[in-house]
N, CA, C and O atoms as a Tinker XYZ file with bonds, in Angstrom:
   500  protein
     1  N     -9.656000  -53.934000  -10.624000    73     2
     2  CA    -9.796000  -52.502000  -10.775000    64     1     3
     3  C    -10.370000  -52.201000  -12.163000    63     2     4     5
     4  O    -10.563000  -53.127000  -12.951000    81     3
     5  N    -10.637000  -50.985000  -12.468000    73     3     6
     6  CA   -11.574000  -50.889000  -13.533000    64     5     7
     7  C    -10.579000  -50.407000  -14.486000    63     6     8     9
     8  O     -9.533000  -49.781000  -14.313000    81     7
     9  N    -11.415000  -51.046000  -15.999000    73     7    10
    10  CA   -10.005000  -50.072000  -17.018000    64     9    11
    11  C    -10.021000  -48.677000  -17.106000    63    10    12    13
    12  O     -9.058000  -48.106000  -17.618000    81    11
    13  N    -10.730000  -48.209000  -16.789000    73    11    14
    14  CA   -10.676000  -46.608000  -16.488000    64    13    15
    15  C    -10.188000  -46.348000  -15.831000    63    14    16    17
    16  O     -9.744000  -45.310000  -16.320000    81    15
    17  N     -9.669000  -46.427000  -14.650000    73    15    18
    18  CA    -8.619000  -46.039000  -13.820000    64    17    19
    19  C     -7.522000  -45.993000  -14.317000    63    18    20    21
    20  O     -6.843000  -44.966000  -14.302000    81    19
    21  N     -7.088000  -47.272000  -14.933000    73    19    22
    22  CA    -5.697000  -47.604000  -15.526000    64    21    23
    23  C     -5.846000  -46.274000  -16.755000    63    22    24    25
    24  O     -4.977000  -45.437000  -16.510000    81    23
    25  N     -6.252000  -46.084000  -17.339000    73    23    26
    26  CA    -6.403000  -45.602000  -18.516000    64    25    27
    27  C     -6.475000  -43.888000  -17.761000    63    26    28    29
    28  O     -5.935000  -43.194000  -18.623000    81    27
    29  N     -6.886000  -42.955000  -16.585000    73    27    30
    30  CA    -6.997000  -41.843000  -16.601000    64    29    31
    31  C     -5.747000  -42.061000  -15.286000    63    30    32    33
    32  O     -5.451000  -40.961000  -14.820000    81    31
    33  N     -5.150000  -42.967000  -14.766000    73    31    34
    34  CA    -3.908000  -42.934000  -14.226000    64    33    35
    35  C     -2.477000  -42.565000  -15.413000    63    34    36    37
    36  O     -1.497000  -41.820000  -15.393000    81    35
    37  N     -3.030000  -43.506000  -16.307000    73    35    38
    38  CA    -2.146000  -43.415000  -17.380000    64    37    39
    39  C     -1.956000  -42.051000  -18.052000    63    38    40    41
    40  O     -0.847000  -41.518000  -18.083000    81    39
    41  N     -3.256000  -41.382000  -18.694000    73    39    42
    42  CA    -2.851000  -39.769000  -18.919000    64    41    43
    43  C     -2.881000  -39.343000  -18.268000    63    42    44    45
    44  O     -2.107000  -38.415000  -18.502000    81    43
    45  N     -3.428000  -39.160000  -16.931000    73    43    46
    46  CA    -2.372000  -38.151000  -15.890000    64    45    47
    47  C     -1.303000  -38.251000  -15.819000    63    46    48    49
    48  O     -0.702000  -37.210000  -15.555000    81    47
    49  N     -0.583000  -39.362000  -15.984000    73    47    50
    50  CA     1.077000  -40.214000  -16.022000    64    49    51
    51  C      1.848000  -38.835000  -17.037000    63    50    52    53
    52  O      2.701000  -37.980000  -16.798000    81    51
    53  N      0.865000  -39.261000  -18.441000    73    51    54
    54  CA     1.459000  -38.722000  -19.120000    64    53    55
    55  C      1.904000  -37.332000  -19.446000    63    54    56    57
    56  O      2.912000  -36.964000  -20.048000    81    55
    57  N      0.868000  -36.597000  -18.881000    73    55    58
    58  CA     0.068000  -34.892000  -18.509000    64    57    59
    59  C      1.334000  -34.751000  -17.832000    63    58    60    61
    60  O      2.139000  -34.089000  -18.487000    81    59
    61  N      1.753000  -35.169000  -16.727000    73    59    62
    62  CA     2.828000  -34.781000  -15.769000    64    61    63
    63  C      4.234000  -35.415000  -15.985000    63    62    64    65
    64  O      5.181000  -34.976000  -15.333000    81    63
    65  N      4.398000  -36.375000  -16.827000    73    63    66
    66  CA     5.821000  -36.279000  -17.412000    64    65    67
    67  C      6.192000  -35.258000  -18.568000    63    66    68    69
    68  O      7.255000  -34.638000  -18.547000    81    67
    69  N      5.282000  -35.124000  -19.547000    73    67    70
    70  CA     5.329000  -33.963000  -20.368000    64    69    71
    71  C      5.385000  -32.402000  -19.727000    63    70    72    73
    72  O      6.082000  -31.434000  -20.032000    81    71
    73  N      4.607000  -32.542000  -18.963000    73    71    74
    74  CA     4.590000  -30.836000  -18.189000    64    73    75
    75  C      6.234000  -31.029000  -17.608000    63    74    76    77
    76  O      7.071000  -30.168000  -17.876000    81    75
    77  N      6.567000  -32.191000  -16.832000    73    75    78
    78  CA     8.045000  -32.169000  -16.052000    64    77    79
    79  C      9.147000  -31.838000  -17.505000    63    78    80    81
    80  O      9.957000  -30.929000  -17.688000    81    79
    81  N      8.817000  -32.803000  -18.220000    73    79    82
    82  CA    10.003000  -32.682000  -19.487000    64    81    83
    83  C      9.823000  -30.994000  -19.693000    63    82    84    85
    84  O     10.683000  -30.239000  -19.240000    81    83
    85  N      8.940000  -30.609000  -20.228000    73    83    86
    86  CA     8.440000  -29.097000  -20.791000    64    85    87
    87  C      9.478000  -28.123000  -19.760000    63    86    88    89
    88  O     10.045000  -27.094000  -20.127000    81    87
    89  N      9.548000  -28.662000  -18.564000    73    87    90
    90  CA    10.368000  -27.700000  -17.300000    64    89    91
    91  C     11.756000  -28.247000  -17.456000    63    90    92    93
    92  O     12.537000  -27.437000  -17.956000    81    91
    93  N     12.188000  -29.255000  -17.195000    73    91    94
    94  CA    13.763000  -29.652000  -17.870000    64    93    95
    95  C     13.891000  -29.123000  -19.252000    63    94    96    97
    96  O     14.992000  -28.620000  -19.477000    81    95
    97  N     13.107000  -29.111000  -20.158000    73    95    98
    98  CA    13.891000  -28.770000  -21.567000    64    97    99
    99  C     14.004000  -26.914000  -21.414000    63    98   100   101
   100  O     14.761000  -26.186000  -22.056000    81    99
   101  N     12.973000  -26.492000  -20.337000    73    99   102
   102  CA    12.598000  -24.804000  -20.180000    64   101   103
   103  C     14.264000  -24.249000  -19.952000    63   102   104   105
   104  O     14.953000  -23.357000  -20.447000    81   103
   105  N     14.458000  -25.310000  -18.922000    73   103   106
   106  CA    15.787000  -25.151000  -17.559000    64   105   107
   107  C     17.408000  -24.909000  -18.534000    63   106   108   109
   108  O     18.256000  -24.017000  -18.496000    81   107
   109  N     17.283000  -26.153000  -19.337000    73   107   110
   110  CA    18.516000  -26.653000  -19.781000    64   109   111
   111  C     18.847000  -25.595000  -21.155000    63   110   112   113
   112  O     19.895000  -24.978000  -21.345000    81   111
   113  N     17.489000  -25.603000  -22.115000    73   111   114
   114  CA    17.783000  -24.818000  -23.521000    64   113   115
   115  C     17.400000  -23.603000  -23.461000    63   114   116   117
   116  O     18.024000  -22.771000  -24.119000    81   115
   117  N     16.226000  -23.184000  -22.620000    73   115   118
   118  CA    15.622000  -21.494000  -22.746000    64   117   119
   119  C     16.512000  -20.849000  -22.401000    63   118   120   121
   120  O     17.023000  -20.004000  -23.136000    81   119
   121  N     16.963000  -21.126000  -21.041000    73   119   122
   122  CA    17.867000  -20.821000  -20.008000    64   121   123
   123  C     18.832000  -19.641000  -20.845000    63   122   124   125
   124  O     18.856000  -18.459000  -21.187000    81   123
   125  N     19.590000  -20.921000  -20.891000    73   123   126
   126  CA    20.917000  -20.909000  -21.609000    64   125   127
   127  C     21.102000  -20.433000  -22.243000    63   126   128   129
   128  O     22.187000  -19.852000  -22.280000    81   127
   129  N     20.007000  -20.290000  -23.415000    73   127   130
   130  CA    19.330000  -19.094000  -24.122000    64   129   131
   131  C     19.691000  -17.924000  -24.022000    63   130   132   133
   132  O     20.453000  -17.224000  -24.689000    81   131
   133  N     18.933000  -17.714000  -22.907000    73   131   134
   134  CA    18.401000  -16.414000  -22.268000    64   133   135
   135  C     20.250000  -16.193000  -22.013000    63   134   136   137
   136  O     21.003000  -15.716000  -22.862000    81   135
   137  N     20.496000  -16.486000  -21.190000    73   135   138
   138  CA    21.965000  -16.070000  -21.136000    64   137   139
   139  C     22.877000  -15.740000  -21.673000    63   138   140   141
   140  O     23.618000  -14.928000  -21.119000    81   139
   141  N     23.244000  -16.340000  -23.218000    73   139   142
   142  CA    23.471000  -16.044000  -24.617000    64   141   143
   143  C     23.301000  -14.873000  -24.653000    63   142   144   145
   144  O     24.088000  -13.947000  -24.452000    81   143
   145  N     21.746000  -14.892000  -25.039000    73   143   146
   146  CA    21.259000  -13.244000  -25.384000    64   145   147
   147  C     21.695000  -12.452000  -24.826000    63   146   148   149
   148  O     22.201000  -11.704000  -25.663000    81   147
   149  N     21.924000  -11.916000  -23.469000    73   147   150
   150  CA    21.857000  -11.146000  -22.624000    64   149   151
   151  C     23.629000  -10.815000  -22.903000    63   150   152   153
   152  O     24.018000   -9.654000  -23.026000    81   151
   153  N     24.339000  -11.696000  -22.958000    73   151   154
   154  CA    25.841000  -11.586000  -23.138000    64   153   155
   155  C     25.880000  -10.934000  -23.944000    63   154   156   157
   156  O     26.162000   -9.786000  -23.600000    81   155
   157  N     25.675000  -11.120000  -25.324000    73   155   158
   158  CA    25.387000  -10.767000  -26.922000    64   157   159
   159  C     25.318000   -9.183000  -26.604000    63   158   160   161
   160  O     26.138000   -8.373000  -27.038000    81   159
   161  N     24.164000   -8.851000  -25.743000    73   159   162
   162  CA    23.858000   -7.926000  -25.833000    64   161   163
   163  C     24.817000   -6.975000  -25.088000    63   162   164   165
   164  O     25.311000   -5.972000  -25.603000    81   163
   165  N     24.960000   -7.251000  -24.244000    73   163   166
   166  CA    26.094000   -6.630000  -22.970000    64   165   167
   167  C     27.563000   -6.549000  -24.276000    63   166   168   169
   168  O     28.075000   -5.431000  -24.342000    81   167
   169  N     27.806000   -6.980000  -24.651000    73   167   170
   170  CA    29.152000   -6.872000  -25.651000    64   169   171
   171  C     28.693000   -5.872000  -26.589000    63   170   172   173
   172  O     29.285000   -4.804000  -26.744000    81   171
   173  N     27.558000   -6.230000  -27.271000    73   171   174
   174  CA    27.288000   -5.157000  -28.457000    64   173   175
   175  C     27.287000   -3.392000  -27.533000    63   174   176   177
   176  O     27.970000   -2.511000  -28.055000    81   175
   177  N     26.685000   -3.135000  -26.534000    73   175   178
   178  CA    26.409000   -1.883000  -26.007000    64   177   179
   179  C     28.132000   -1.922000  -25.400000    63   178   180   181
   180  O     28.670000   -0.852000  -25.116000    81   179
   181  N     28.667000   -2.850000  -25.292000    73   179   182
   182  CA    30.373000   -2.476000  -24.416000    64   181   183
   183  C     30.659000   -1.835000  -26.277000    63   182   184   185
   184  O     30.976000   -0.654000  -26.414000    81   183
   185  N     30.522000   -2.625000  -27.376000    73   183   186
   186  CA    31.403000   -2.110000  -28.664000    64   185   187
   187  C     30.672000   -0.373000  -28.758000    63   186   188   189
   188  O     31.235000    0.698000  -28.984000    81   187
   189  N     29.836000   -0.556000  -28.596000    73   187   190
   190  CA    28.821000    0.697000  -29.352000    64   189   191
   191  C     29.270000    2.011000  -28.403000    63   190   192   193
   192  O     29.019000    3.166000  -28.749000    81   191
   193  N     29.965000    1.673000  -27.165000    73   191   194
   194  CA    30.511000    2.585000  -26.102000    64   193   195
   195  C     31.708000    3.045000  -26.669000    63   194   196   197
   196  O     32.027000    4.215000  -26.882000    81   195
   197  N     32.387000    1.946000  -26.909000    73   195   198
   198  CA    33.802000    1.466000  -26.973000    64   197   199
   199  C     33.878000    2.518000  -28.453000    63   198   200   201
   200  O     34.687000    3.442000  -28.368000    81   199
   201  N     33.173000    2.419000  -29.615000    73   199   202
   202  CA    32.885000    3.238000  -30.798000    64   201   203
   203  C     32.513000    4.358000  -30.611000    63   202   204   205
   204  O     32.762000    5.068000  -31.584000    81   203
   205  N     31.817000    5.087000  -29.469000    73   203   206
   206  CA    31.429000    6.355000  -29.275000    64   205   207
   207  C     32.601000    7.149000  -28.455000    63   206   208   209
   208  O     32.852000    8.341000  -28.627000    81   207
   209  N     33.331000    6.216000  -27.457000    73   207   210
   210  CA    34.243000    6.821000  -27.322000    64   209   211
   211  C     35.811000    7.306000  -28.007000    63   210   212   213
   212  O     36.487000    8.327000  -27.881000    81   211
   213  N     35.968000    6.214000  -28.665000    73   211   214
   214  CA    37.201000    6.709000  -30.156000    64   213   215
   215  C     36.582000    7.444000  -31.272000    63   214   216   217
   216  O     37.335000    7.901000  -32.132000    81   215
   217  N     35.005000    7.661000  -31.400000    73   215   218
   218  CA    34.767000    9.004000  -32.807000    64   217   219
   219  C     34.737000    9.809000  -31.771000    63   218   220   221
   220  O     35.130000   10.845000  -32.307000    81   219
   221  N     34.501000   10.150000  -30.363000    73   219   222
   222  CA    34.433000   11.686000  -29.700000    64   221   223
   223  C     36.192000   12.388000  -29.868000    63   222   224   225
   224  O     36.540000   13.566000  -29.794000    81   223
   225  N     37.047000   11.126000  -30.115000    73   223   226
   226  CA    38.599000   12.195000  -30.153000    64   225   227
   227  C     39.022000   12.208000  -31.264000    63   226   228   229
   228  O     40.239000   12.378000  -31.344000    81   227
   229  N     38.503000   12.095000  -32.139000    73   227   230
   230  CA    38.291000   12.397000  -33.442000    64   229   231
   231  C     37.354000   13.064000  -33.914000    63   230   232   233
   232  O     37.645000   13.493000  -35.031000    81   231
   233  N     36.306000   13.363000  -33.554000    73   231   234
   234  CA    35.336000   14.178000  -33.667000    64   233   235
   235  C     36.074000   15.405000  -34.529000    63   234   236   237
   236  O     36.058000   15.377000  -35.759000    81   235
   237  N     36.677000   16.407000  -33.840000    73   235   238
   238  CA    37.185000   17.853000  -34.135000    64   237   239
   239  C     38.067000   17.398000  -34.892000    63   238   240   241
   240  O     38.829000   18.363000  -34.958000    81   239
   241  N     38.694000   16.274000  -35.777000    73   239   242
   242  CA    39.241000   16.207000  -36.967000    64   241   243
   243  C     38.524000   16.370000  -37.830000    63   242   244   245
   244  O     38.930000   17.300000  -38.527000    81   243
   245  N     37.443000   15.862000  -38.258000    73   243   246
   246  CA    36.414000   15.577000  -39.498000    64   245   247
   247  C     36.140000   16.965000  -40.228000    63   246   248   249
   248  O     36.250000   18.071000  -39.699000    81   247
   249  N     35.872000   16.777000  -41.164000    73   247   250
   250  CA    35.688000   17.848000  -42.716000    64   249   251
   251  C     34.341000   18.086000  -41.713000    63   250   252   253
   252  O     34.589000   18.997000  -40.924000    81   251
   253  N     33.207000   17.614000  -41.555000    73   251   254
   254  CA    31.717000   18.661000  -41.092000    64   253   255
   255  C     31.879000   19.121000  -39.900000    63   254   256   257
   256  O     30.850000   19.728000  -39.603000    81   255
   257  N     32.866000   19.161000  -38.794000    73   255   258
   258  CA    33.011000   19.574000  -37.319000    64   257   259
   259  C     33.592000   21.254000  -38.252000    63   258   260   261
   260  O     34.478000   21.641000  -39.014000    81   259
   261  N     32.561000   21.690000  -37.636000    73   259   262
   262  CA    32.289000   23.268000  -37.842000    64   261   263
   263  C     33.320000   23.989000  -37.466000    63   262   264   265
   264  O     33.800000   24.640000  -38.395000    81   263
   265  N     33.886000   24.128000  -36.362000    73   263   266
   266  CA    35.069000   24.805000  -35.839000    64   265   267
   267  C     36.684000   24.332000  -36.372000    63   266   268   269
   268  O     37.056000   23.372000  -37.048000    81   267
   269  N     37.324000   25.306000  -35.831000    73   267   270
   270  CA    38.886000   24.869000  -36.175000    64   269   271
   271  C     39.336000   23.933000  -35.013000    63   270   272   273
   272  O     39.407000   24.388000  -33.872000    81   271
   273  N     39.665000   22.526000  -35.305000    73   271   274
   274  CA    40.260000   21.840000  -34.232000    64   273   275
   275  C     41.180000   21.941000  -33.274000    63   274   276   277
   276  O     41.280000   21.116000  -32.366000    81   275
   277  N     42.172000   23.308000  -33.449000    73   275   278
   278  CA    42.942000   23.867000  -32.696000    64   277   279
   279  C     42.657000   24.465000  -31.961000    63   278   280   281
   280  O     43.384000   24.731000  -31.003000    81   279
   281  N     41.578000   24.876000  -32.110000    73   279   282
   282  CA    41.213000   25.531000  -30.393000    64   281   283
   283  C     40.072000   24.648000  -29.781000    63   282   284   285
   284  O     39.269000   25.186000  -29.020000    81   283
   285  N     39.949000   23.101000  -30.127000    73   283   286
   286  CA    39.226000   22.544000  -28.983000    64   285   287
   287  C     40.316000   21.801000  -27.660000    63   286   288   289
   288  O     41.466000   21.477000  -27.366000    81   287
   289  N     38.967000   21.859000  -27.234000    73   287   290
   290  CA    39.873000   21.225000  -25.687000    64   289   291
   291  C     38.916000   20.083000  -25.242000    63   290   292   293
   292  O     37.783000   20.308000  -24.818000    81   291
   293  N     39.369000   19.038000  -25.349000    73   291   294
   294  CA    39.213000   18.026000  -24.885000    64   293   295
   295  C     38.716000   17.665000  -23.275000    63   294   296   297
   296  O     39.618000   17.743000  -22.441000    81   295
   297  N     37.445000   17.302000  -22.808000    73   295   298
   298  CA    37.790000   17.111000  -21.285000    64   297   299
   299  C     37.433000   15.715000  -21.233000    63   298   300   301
   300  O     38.189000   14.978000  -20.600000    81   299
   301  N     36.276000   15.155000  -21.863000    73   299   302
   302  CA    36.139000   13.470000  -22.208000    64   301   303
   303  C     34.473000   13.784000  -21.117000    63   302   304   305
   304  O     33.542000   14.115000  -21.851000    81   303
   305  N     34.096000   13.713000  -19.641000    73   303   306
   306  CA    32.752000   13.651000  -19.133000    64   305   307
   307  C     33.027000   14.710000  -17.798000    63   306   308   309
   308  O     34.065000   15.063000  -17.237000    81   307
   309  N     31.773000   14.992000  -17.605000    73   307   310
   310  CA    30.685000   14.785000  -18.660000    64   309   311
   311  C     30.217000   15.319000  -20.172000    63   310   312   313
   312  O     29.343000   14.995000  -20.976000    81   311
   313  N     31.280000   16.316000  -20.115000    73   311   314
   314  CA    30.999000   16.929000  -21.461000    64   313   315
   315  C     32.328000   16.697000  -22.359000    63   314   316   317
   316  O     33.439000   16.920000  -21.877000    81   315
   317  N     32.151000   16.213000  -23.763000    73   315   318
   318  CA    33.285000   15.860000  -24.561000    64   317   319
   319  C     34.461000   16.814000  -24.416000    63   318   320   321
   320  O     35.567000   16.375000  -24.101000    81   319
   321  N     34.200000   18.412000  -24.688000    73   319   322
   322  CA    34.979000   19.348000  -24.735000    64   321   323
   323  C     34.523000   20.932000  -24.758000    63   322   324   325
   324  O     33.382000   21.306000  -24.485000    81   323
   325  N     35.421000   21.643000  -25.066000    73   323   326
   326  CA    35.324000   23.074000  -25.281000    64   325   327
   327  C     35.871000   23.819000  -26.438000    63   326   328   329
   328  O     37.074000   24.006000  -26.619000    81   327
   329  N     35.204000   24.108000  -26.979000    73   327   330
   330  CA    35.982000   25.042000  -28.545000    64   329   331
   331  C     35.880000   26.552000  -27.656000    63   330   332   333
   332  O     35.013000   27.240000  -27.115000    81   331
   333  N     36.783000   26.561000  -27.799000    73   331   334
   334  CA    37.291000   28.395000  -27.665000    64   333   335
   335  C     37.500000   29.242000  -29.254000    63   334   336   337
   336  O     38.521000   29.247000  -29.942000    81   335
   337  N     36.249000   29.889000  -29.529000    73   335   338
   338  CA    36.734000   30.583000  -30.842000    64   337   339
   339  C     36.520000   32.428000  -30.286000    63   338   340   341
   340  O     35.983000   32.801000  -29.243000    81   339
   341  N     36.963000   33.056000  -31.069000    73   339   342
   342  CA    37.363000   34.568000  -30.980000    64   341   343
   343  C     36.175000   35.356000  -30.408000    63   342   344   345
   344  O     36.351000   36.431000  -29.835000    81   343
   345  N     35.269000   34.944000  -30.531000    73   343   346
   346  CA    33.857000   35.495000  -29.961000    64   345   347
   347  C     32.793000   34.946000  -28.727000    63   346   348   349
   348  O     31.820000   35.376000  -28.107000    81   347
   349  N     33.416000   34.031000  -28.774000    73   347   350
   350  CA    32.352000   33.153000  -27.676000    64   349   351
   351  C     32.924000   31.912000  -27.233000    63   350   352   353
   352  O     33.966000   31.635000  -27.828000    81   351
   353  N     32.524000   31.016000  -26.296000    73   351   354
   354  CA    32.895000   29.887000  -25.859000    64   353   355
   355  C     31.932000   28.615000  -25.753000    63   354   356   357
   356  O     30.881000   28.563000  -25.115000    81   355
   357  N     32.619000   27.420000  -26.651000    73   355   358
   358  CA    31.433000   26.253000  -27.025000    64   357   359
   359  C     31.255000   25.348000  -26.220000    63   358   360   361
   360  O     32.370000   25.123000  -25.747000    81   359
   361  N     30.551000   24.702000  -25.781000    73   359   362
   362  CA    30.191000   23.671000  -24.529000    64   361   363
   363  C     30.279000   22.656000  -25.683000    63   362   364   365
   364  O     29.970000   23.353000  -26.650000    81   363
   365  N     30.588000   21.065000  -26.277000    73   363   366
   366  CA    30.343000   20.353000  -27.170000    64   365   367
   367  C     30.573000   19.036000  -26.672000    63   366   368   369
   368  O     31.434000   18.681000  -25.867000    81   367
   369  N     29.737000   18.382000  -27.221000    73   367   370
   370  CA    29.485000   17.307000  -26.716000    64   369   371
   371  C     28.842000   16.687000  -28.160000    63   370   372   373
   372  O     27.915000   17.117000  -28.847000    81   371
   373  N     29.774000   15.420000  -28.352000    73   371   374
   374  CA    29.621000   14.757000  -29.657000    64   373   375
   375  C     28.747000   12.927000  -29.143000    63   374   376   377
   376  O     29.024000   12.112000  -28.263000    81   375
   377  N     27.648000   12.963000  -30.247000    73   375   378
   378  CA    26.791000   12.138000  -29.955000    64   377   379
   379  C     27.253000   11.307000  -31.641000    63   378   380   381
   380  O     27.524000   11.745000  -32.759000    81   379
   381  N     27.127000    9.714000  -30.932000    73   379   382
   382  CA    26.708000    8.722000  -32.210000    64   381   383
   383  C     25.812000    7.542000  -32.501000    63   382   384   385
   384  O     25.706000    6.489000  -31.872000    81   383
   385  N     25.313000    7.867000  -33.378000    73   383   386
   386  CA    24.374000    6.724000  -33.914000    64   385   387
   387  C     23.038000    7.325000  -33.087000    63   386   388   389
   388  O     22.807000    8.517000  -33.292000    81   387
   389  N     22.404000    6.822000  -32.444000    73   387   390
   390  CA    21.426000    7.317000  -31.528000    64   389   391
   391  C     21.425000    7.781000  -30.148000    63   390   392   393
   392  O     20.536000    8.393000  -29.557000    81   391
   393  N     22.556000    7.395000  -29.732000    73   391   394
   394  CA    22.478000    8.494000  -28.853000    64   393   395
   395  C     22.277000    9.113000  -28.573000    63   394   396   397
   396  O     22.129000    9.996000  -29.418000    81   395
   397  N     21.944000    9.611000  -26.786000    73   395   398
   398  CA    21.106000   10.822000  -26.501000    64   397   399
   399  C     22.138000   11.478000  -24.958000    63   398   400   401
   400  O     22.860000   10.759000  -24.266000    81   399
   401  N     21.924000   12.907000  -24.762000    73   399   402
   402  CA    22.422000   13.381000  -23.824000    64   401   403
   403  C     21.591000   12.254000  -22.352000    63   402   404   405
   404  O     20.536000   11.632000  -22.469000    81   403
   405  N     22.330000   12.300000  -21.311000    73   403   406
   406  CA    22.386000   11.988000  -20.411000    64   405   407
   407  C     21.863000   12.639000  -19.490000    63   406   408   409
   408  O     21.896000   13.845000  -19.735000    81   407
   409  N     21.118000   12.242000  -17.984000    73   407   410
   410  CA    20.629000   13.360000  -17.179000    64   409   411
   411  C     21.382000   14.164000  -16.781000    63   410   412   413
   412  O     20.824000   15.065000  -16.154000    81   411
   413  N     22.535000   14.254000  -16.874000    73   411   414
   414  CA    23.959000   15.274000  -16.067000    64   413   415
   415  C     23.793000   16.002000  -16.910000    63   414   416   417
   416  O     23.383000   17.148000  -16.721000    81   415
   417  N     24.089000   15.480000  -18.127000    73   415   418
   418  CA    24.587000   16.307000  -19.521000    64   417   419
   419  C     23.081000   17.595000  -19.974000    63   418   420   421
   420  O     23.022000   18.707000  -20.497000    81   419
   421  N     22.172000   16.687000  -19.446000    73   419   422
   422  CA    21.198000   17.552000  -19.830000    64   421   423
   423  C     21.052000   18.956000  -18.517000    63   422   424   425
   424  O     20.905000   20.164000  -18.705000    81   423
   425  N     21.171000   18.126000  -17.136000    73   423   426
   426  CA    21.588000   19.472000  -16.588000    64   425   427
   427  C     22.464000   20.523000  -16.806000    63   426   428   429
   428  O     22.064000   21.687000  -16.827000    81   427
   429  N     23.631000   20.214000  -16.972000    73   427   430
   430  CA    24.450000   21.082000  -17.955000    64   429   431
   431  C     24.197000   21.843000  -18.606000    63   430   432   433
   432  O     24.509000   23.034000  -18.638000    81   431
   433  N     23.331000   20.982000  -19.477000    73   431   434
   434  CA    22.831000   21.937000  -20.520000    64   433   435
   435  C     21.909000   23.194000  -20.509000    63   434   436   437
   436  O     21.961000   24.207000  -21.205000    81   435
   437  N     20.750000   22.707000  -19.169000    73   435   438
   438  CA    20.348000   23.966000  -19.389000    64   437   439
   439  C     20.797000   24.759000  -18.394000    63   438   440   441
   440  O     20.144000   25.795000  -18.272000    81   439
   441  N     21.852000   24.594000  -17.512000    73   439   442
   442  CA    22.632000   25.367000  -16.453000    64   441   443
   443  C     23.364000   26.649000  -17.926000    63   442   444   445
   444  O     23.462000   27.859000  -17.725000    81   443
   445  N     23.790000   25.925000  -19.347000    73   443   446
   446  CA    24.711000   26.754000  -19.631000    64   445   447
   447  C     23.386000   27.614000  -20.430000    63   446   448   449
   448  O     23.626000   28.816000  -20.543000    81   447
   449  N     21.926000   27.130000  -21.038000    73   447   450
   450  CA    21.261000   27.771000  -21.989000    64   449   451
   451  C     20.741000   28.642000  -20.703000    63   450   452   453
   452  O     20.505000   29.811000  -21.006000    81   451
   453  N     20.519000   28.317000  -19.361000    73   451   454
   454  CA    20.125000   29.880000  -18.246000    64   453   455
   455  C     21.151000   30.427000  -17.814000    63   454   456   457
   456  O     21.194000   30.932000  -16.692000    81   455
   457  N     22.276000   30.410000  -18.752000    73   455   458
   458  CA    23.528000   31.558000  -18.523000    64   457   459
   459  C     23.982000   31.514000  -17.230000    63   458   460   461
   460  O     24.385000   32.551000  -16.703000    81   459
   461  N     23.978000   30.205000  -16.487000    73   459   462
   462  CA    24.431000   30.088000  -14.776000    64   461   463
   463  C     25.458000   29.642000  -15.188000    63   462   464   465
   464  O     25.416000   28.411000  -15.172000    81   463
   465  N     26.631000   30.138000  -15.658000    73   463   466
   466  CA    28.058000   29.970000  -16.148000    64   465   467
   467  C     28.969000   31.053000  -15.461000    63   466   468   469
   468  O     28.739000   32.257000  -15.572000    81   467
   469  N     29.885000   30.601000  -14.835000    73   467   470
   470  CA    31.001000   31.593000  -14.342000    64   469   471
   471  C     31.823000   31.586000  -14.216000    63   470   472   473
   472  O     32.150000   30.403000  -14.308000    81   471
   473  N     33.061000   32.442000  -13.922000    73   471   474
   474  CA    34.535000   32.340000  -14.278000    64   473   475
   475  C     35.066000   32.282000  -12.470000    63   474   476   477
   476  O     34.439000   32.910000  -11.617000    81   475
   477  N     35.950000   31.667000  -12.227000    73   475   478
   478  CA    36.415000   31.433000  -11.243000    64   477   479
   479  C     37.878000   31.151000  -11.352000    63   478   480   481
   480  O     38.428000   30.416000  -12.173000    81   479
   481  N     38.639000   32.138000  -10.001000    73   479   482
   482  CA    40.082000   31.643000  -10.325000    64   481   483
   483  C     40.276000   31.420000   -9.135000    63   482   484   485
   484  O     39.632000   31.773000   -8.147000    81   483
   485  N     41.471000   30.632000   -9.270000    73   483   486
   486  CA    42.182000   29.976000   -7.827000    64   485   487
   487  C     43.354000   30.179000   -7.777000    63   486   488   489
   488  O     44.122000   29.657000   -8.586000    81   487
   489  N     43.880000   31.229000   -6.521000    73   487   490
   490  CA    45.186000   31.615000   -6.743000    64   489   491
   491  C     46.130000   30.383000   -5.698000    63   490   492   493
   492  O     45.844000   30.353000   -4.501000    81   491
   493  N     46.692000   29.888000   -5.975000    73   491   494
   494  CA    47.534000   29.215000   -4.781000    64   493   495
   495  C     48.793000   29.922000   -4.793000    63   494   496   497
   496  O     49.473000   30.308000   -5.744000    81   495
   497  N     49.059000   30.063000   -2.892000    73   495   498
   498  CA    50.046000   30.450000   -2.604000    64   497   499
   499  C     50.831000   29.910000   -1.703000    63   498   500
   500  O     51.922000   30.421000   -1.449000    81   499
């Protein structure tokens, strides 16, 4: 047989154990990797929840929360709460770090800025 054969059998040999290794090392370390990351990340957004939800009940303690904390009311979602002061009534909803309103929250929102707000009572008897 000719030495060229041997010789372009041989780097093809080699072409396709390297490409195979390149896919075992992809499998075993990227992978695994990738999975890491993704955990990492899933924990950091569980803390960053986990942190937005203990400053919202504290919120109406803090020196810059504008209102008197005694007349908020707490509801937690979709909207944090309600300040009731002597003149009007507050829809509030406390955001942190970057956070942004939500599609509910934003309906809400402009349900309450087009004044589609109403009082309703329920008598049970």
């Amino acid at each position: 047989m000719d030495p060229l054969v041997y010789i372009w059998t041989f780097l093809i040999g080699i072409i396709f154990g390297l490409v195979l290794g390149l896919i075992l090392v992809y499998r075993t370390v990227i992978s695994s990797m990738r999975e890491k990351i993704e955990k990492l990340i899933q924990q950091r957004q569980s803390l960053s929840t986990t942190y937005g939800k203990i400053t919202e009940q504290f919120a109406p303690f803090m020196k810059s929360y504008p209102f008197s904390p005694e007349n908020f009311r707490f509801i937690g979602s979709p909207i944090d709460g309600i300040q009731f002061e002597k003149d009007r009534v507050i829809f509030v909803e406390f955001k942190t770090n970057k956070s942004q309103l939500s599609k509910d929250q934003n309906r809400i929102k402009k349900l309450i800025k087009d004044k589609k707000v109403e009082w309703f009572e329920f008598h049970i008897r």
